[in-house]
Backbone as a chain_set.jsonl record, in Angstrom:
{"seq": "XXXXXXXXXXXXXXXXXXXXXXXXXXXXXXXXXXXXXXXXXXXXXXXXXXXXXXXXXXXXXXXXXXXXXXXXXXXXXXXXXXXXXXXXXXXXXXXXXXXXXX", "coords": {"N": [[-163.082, -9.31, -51.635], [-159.842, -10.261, -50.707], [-156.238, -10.384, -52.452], [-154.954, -12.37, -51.171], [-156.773, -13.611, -50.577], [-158.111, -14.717, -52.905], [-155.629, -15.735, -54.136], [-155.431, -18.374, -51.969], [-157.791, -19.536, -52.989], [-157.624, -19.848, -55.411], [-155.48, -21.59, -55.195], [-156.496, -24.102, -53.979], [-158.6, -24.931, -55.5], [-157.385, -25.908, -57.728], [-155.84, -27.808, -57.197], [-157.27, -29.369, -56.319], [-158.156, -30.482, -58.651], [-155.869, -31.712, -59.313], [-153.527, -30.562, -60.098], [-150.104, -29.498, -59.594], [-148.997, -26.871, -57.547], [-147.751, -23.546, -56.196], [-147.8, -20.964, -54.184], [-145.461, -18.017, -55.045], [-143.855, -16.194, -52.779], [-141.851, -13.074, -53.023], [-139.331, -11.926, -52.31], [-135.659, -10.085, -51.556], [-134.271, -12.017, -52.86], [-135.229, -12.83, -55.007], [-136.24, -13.352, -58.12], [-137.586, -10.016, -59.411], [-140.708, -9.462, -59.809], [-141.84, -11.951, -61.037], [-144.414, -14.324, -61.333], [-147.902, -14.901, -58.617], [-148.748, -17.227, -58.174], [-147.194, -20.696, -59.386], [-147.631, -22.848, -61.779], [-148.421, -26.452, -62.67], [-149.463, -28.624, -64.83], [-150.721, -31.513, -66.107], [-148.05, -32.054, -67.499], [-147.779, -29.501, -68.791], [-146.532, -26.013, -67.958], [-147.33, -23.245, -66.181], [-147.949, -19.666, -65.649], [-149.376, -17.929, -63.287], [-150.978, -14.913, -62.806], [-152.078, -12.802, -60.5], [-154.742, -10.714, -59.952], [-157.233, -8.589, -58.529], [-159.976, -6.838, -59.275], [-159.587, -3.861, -61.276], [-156.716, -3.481, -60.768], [-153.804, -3.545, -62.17], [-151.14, -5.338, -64.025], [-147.526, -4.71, -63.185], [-144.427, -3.361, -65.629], [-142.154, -4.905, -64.888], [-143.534, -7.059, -64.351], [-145.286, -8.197, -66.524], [-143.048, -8.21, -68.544], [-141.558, -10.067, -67.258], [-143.802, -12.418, -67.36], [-143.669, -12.248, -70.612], [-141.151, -13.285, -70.981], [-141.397, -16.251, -70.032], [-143.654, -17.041, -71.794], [-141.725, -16.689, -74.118], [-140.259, -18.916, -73.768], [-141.959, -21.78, -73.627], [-143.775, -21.736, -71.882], [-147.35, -20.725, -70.525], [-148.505, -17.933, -69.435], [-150.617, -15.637, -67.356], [-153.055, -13.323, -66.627], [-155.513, -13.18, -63.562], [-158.643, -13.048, -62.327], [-160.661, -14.668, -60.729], [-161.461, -17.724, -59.465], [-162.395, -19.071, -61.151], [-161.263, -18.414, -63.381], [-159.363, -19.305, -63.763], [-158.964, -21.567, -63.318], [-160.304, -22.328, -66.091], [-157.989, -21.79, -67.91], [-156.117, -23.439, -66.775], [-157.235, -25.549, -66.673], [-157.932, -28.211, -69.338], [-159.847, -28.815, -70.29], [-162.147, -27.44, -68.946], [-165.153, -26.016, -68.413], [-165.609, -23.216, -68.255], [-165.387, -20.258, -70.056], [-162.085, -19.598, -72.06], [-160.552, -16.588, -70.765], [-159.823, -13.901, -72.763], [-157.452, -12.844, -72.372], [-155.268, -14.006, -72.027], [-152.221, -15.343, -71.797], [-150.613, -17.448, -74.405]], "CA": [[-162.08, -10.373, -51.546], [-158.15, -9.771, -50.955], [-155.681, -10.734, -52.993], [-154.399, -13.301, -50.765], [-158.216, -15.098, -50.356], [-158.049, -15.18, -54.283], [-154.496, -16.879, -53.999], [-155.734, -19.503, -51.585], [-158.804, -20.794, -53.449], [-157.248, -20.243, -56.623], [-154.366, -23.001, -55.012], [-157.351, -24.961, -53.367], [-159.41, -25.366, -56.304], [-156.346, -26.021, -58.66], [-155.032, -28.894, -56.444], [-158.373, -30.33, -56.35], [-157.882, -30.928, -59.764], [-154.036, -32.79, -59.47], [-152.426, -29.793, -60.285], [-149.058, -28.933, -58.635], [-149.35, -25.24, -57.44], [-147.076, -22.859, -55.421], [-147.158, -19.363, -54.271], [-144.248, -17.527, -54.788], [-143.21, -15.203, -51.84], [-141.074, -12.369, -52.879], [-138.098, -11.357, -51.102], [-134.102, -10.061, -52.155], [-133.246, -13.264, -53.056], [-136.257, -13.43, -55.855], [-136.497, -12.203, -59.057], [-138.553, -9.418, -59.547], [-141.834, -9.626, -61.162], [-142.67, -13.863, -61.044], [-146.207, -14.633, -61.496], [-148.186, -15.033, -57.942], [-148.411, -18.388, -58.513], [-146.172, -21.131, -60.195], [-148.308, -24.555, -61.707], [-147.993, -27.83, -63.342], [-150.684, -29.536, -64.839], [-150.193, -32.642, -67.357], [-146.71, -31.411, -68.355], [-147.629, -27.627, -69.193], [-146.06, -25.072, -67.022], [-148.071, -21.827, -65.572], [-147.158, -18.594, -64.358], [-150.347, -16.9, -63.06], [-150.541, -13.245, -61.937], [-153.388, -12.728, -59.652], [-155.436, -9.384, -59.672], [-158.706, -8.159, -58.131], [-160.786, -5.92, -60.507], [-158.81, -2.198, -61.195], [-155.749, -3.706, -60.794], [-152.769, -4.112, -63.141], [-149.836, -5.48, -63.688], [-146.071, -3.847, -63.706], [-143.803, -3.581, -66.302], [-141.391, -5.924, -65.04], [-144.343, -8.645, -64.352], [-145.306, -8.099, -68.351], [-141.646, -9.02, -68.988], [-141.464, -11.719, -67.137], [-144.491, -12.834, -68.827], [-143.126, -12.367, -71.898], [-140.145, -14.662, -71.004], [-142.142, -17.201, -69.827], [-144.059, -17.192, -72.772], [-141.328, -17.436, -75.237], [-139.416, -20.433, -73.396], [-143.002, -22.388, -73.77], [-145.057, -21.655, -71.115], [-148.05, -20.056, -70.359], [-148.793, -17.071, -68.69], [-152.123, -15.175, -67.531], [-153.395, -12.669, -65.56], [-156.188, -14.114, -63.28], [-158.93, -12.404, -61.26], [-161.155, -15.372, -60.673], [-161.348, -18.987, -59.201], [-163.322, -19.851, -62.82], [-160.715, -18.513, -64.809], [-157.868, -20.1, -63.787], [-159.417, -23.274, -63.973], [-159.946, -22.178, -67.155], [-156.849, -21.274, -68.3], [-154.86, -24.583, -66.467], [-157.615, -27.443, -66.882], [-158.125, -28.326, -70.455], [-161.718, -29.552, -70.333], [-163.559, -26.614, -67.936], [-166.425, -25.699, -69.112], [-165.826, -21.993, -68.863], [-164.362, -19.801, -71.807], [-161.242, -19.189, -71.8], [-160.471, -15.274, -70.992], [-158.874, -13.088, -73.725], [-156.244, -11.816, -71.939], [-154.51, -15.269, -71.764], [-151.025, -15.488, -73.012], [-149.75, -18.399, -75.152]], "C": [[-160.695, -9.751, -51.651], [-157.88, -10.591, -52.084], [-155.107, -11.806, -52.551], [-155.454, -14.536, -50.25], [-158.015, -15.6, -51.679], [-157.019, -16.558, -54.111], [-154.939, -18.37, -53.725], [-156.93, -20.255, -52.378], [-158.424, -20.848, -54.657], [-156.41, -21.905, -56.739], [-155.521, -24.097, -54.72], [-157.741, -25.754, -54.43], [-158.334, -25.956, -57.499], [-155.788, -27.316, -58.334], [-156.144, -29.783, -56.068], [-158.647, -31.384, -57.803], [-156.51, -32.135, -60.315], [-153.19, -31.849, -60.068], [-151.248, -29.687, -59.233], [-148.984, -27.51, -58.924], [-148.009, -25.164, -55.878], [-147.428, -21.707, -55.141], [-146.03, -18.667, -54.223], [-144.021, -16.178, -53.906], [-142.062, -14.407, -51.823], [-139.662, -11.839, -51.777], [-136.861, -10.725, -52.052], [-134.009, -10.86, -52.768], [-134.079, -13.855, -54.216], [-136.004, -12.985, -57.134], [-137.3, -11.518, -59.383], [-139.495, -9.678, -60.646], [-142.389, -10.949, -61.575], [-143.945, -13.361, -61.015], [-146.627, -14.846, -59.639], [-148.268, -17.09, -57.769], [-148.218, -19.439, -59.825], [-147.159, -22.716, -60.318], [-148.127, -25.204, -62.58], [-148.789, -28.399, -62.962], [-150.589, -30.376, -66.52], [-149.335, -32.185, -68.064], [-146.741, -29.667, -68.224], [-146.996, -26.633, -67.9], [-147.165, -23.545, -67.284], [-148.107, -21.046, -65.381], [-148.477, -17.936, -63.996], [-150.599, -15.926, -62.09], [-152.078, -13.19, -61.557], [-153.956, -11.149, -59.307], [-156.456, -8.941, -59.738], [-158.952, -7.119, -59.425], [-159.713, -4.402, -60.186], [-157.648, -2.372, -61.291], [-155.16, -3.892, -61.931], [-151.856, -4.453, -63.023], [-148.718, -4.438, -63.848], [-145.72, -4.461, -64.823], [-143.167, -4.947, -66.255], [-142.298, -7.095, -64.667], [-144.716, -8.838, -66.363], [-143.86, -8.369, -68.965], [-141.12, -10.204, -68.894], [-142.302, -12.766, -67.4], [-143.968, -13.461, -69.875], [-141.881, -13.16, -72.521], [-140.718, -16.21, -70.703], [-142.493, -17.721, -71.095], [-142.899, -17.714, -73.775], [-140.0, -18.619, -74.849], [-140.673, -21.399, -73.119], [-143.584, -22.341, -72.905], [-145.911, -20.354, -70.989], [-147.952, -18.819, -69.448], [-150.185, -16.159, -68.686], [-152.342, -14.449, -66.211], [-154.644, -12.897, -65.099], [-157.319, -13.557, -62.329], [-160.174, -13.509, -60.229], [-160.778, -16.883, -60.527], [-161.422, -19.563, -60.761], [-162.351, -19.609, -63.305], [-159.546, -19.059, -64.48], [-157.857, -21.279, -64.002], [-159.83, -22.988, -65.524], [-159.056, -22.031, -68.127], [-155.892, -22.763, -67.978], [-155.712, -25.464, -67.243], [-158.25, -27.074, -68.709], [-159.677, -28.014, -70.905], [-162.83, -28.7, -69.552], [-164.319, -25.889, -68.8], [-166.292, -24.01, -69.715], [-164.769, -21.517, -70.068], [-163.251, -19.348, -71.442], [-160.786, -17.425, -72.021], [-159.24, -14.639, -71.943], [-157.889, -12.92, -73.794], [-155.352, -12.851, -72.309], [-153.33, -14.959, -72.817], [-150.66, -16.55, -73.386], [-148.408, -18.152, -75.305]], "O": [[-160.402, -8.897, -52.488], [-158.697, -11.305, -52.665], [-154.6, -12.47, -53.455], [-155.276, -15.671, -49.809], [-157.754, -16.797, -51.8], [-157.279, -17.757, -54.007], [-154.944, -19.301, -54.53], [-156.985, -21.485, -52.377], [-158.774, -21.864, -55.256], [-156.473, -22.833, -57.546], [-155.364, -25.118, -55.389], [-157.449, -26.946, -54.52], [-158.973, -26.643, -58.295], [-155.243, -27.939, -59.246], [-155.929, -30.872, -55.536], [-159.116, -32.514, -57.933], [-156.345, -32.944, -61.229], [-152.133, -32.24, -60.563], [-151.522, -29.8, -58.039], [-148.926, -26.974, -60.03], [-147.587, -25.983, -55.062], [-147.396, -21.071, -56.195], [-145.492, -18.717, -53.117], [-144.033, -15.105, -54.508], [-141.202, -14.637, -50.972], [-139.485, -11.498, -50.608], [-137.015, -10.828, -53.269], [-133.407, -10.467, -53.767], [-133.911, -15.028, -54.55], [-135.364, -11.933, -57.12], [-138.218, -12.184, -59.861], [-139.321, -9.969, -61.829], [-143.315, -11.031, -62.383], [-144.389, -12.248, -60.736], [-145.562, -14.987, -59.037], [-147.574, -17.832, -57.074], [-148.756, -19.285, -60.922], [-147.378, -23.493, -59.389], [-147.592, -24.658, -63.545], [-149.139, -28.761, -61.839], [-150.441, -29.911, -67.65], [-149.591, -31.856, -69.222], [-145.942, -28.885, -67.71], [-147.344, -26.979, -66.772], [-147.572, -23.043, -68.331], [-148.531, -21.127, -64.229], [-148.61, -17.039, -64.829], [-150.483, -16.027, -60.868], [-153.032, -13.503, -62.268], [-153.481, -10.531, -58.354], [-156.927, -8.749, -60.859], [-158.155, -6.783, -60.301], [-159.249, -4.05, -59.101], [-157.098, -1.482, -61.94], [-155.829, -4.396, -62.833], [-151.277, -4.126, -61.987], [-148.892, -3.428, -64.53], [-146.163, -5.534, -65.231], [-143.354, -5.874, -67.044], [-141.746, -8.195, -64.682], [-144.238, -9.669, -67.136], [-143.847, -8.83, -70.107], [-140.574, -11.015, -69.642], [-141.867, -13.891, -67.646], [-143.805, -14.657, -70.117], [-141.587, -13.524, -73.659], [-140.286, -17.191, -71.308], [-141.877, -18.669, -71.581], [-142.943, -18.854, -74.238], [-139.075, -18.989, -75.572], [-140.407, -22.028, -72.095], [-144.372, -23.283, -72.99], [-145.489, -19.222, -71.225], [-147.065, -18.916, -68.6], [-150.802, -15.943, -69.728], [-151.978, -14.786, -65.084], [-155.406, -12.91, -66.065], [-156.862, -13.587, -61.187], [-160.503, -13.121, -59.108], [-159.931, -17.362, -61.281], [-160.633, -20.317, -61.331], [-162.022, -20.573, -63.997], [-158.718, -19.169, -65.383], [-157.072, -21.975, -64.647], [-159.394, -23.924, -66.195], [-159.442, -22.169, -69.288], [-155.07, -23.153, -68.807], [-155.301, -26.075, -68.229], [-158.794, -26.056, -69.137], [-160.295, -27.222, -71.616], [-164.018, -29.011, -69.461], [-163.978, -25.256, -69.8], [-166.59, -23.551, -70.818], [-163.852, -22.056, -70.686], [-163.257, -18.627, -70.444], [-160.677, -16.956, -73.154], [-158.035, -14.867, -71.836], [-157.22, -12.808, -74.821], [-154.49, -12.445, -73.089], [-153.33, -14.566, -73.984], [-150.072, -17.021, -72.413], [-147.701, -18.946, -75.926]]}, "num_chains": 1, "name": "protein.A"}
């Protein structure tokens, strides 16, 4: 699986739910390091970084994280349909993965 099949069923399956989802598309005019995609689900805000197995994040995505985080929202790095629905929807069955930032 790419990184950009993930994306789409991550948005698919997320918006099946009544989430509001975005991808954010880098450019100049961005700030470096946003989450892959940007969501809103019953109030809470999202940032989730999307990465196949081996992968990691950069510095400046772990920063912007870490701002996220301490202006109240979430952030999480995401390699799976399951866990993101884990991570947004309250009530999914699966466990929520470790990594997850509060």
């Amino acid at each position: 699986m790419t990184e950009a099949r993930l994306s789409r069923s991550v948005q698919d399956a997320l918006r099946q739910h009544g989430a509001f989802v975005f991808k954010v598309h880098g450019s100049e005019y961005m700030i470096a390091g946003l989450p892959d995609l940007i969501v809103c689900y019953q109030g809470q805000f999202f940032g989730l970084e999307l990465k196949l197995p081996g992968n990691k994040t950069s510095p400046r995505q772990e920063y912007i994280g870490e701002k996220i985080q301490l202006a109240g929202g979430q952030w999480a790095i995401v390699h799976s349909v399951a866990e993101a629905l884990s991570i947004v929807l309250p009530d999914f069955p699966a466990e929520r993965p470790s990594h997850i930032r509060q």
